[in-house]
Structure formats: structure tokens, C-alpha cells
DSSP file (Angstrom, degrees, kcal/mol; ACC not computed):
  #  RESIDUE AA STRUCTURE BP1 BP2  ACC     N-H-->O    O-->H-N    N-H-->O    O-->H-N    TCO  KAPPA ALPHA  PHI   PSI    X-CA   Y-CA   Z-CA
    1    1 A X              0   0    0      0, 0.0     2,-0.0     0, 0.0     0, 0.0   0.000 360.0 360.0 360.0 146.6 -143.8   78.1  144.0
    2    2 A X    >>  -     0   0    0      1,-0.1     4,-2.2     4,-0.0     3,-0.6  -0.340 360.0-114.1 -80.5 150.6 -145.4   74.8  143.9
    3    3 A X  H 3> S+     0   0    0      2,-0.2     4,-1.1     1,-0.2    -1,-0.1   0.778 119.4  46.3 -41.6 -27.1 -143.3   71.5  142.7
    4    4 A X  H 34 S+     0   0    0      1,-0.2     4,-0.5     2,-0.2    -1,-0.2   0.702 107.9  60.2-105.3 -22.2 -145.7   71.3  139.4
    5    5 A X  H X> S+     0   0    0     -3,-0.6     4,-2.2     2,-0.2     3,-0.6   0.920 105.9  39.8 -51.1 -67.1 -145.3   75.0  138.7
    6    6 A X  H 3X S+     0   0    0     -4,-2.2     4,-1.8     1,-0.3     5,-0.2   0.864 107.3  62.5 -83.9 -24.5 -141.9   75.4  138.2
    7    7 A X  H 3X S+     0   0    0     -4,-1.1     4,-1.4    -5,-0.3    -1,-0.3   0.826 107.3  50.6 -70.6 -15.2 -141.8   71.9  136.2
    8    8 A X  H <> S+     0   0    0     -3,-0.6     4,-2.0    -4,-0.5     5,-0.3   0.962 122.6  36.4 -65.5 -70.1 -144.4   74.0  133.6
    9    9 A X  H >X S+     0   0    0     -4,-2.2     4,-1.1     1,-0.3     3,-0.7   0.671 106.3  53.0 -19.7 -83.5 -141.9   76.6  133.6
   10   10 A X  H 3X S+     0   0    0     -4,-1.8     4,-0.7     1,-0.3    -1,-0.3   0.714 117.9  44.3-128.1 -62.0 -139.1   75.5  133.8
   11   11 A X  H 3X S+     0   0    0     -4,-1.4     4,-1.0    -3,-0.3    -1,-0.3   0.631 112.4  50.7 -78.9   2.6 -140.2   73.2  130.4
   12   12 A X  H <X S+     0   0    0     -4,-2.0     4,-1.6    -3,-0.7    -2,-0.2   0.783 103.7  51.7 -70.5 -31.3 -141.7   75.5  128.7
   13   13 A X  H  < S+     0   0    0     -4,-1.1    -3,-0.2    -5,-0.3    -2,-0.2   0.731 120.8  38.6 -77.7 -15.6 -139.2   78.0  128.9
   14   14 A X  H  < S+     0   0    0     -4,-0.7    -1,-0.2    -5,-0.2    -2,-0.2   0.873 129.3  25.4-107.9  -5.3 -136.6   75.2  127.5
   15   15 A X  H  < S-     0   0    0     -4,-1.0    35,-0.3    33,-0.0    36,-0.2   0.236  75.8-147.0-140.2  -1.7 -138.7   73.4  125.0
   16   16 A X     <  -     0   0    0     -4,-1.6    34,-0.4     1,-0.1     2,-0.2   0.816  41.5-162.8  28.4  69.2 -141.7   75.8  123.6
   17   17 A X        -     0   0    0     -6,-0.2    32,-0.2     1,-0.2    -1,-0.1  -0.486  31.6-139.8 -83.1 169.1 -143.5   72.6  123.5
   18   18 A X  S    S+     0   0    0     30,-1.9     2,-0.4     1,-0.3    31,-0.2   0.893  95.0  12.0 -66.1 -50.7 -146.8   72.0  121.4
   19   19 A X  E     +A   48   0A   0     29,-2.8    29,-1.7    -3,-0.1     2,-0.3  -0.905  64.7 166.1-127.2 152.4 -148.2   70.0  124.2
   20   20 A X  E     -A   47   0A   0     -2,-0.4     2,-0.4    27,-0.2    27,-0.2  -0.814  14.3-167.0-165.3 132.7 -146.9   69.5  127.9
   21   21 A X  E     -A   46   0A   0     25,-3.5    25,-1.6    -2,-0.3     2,-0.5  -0.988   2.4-164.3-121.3 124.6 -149.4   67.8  130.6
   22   22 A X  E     -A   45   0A   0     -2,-0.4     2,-0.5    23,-0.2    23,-0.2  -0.964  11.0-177.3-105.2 147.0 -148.3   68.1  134.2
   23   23 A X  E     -A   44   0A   0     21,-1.6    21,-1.6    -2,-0.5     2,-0.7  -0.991  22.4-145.0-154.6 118.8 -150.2   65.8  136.1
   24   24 A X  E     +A   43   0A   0     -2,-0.5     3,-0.5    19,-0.2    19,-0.2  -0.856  28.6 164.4 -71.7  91.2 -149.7   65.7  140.0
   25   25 A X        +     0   0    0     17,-2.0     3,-0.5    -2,-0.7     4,-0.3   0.530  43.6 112.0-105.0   9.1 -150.2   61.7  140.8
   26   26 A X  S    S+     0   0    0     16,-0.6     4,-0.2     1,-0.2    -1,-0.2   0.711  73.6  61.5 -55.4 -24.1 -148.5   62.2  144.6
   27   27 A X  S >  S+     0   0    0     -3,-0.5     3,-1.8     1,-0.2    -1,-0.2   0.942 101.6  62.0 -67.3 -62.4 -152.6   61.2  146.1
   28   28 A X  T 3  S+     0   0    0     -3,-0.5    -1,-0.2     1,-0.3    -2,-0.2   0.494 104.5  39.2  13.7 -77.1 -151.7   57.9  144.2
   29   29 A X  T >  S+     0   0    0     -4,-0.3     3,-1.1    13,-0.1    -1,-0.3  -0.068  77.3 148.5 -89.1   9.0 -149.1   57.1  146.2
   30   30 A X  T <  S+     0   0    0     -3,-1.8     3,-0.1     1,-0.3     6,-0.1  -0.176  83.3  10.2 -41.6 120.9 -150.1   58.1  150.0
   31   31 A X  T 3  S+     0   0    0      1,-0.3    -1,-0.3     4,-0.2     3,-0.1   0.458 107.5 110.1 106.2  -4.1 -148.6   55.9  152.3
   32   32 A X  S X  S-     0   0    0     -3,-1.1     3,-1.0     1,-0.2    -1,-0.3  -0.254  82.7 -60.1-101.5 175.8 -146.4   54.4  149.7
   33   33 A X  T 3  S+     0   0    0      1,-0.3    -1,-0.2    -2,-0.1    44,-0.1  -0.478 122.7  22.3 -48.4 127.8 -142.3   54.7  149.3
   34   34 A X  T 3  S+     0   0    0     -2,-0.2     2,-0.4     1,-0.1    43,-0.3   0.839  83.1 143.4  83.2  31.0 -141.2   58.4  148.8
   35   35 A X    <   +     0   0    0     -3,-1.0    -4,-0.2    42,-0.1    -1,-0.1  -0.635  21.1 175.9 -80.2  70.6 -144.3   60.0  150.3
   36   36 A X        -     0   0    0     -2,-0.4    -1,-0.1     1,-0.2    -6,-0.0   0.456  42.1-124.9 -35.9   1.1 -143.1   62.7  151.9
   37   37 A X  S    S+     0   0    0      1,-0.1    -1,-0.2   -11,-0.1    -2,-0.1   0.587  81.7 113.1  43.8  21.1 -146.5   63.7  152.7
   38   38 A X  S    S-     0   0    0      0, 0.0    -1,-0.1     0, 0.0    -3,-0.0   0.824  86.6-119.9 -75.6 -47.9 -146.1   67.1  151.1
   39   39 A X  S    S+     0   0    0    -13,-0.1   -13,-0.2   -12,-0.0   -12,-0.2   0.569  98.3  89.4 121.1  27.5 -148.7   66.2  148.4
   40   40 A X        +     0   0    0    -14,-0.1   -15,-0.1   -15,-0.1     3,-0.1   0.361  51.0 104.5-135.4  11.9 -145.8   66.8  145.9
   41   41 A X  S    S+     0   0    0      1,-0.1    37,-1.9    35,-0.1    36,-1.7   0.630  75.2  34.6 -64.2 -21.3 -143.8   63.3  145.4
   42   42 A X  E     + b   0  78A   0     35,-0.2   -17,-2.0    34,-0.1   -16,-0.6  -0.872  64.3 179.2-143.0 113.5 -144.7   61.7  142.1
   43   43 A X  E     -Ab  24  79A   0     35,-1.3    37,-1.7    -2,-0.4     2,-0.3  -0.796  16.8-145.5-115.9 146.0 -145.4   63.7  138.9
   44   44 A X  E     -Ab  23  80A   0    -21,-1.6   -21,-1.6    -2,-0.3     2,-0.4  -0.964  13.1-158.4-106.7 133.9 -146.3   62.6  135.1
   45   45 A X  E     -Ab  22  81A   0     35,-0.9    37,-3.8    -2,-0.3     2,-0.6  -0.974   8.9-168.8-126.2 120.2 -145.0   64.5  132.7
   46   46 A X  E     +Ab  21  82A   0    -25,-1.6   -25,-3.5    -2,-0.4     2,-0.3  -0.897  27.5 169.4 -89.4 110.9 -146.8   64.4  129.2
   47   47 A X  E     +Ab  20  83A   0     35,-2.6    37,-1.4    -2,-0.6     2,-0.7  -0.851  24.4 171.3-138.3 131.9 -144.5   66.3  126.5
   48   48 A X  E     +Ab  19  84A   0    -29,-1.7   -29,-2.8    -2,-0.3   -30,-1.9  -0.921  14.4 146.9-147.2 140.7 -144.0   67.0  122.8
   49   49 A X    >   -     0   0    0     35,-2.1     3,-1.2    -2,-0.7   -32,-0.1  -0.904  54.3-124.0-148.3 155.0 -141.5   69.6  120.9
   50   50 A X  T 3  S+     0   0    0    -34,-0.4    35,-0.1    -2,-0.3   -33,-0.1   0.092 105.4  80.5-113.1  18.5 -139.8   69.4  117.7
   51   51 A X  T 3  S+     0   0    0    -36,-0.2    -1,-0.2     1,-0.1    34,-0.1   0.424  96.9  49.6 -72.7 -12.3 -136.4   70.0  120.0
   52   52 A X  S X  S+     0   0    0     -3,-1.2     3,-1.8    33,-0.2     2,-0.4   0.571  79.5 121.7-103.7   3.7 -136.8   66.3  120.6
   53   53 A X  T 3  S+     0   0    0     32,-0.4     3,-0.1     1,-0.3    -3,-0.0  -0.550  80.9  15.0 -96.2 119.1 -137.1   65.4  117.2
   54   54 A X  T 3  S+     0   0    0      1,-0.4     2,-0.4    -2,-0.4    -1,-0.3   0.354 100.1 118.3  57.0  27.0 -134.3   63.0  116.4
   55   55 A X    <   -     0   0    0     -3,-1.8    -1,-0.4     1,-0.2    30,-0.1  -0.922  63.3-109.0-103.7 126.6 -133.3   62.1  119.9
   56   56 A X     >  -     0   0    0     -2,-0.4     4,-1.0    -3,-0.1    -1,-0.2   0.278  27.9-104.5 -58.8-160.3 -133.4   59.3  121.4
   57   57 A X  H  > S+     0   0    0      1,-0.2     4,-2.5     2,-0.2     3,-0.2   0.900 127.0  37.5 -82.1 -18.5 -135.6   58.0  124.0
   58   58 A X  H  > S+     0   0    0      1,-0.2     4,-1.0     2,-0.2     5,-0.4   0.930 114.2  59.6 -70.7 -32.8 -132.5   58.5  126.5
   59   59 A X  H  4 S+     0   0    0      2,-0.2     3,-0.4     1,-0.2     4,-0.3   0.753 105.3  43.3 -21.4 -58.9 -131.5   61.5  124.8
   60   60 A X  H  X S+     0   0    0     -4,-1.0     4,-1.7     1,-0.3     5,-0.2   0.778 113.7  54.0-101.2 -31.5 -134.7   63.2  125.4
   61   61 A X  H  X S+     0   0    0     -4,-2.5     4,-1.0     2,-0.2    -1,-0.3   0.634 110.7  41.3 -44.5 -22.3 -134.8   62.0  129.1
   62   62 A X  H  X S+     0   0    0     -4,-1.0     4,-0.7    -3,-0.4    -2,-0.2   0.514 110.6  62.3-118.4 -25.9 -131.4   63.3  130.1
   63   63 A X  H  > S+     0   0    0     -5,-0.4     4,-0.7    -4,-0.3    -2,-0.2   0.986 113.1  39.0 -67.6 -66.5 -132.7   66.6  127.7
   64   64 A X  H  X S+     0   0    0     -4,-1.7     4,-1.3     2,-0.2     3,-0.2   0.744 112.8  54.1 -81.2 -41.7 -135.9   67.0  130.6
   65   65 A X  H >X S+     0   0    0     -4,-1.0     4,-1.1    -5,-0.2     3,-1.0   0.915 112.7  42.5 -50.7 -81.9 -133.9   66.2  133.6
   66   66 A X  H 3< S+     0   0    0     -4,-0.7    -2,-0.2     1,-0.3    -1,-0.1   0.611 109.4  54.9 -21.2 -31.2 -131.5   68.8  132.7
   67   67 A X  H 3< S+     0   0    0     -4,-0.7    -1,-0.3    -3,-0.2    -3,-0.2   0.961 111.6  47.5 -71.3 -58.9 -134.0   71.2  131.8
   68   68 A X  H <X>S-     0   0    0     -4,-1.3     4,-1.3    -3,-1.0     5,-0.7   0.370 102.1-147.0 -61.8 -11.8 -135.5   70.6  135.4
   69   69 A X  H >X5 -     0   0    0     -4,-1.1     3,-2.2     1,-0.2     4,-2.1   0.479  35.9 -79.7  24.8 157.6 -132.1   70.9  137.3
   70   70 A X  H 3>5S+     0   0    0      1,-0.3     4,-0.5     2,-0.2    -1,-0.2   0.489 126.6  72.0 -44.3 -20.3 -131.1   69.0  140.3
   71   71 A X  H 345S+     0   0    0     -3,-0.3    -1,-0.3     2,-0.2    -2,-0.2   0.780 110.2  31.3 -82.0 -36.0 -133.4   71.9  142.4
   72   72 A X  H XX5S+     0   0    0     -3,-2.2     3,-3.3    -4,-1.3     4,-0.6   0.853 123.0  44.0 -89.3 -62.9 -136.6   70.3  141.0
   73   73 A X  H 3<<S+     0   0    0     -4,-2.1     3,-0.4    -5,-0.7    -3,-0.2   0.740 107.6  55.6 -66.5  -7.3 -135.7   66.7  140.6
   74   74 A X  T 3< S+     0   0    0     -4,-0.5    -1,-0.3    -5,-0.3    -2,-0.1   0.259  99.2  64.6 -98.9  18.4 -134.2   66.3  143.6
   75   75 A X  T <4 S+     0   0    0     -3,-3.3     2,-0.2   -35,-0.1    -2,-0.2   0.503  97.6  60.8 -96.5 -30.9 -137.3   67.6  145.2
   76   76 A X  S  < S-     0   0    0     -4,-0.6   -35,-0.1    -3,-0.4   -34,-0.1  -0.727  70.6-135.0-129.9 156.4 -139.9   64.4  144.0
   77   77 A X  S    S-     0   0    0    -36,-1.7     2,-0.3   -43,-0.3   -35,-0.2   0.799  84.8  -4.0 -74.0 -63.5 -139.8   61.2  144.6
   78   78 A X  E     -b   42   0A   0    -37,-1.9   -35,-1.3   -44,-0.1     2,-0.2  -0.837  54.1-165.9-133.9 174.3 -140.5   60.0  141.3
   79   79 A X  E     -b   43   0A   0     -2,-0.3   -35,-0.2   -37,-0.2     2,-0.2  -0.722  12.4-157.5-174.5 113.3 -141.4   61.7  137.5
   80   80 A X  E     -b   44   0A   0    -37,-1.7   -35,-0.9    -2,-0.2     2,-0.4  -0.458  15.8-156.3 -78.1 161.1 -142.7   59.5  134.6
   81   81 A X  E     -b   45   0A   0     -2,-0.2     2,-0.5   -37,-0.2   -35,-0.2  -0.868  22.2-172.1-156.3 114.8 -142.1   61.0  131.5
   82   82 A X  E     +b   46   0A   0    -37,-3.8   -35,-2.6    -2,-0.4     2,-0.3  -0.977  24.2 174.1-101.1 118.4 -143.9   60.6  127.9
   83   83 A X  E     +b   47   0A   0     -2,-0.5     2,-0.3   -37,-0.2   -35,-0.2  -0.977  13.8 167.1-132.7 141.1 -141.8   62.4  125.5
   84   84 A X  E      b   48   0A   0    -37,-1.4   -35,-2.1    -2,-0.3   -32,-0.2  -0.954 360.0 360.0-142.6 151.7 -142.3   62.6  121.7
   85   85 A X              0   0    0     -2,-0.3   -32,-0.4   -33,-0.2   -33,-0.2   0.416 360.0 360.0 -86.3 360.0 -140.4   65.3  119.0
């Protein structure tokens, strides 16, 4: 299953968000640090759930790594993250 796949999944299944944007920016970055040249290194992740709602902003970061386990993030190079509750 593809890197961007199982990050949909994998936050949907833990946050039944309203909105979630996965956005593959890995062409971006070609050539760059952390191109693995798999076409899967650098994700934005747009997301918003009313699980985040009174968490902070580290809160809700350490909340979407976790969700993602070490199987996913330790797959990509990088993963921006806009989160609102």
C-alpha cells in the first residue's frame, strides 16, 4: 500500500476527522535531502477533528505521530502537519 494511503487510514481510523488533506509534495523535493527517489519522501498533512479540540499544538502533533506509528513515519523523509480541533 502506498506511503499516502495508509497515512489516510491510518488517520482516519484514529481521528474520524471532518477534513484531512494528504498531499504528496516528494516531486518538490527531487534531488534535494531525504529523496529517496521513491516518489514517497515528503508529505503535508491538512487535518481537523474535534479529538484535537483542547490540545495543544504539541499535543496534537505527538497525537498524529502516534496515530501513524514508527512503520509510517519512519518511512518519509519529512511530514508538515496543519492540525486544528
Amino acid at each position: 500500500m502506498r506511503i499516502e494511503n495508509q497515512i489516510r487510514a491510518r488517520l482516519t481510523g484514529a481521528f474520524a476527522p471532518e477534513r484531512l488533506e494528504v498531499v504528496n509534495e516528494s516531486h518538490r523535493h527531487k534531488g534535494h535531502a531525504g529523496d529517496d527517489g521513491s516518489g514517497e519522501s515528503h508529505f503535508r498533512v491538512v487535518i481537523a477533528a474535534p479529538a484535537f479540540a483542547g490540545m495543544s499544538r504539541i499535543e496534537r502533533h505527538r497525537a498524529v505521530h502516534a496515530a501513524l506509528g514508527p512503520a509510517v513515519v519512519g518511512r518519509i523523509h519529512a511530514l508538515a502537519l496543519d492540525i486544528s480541533g
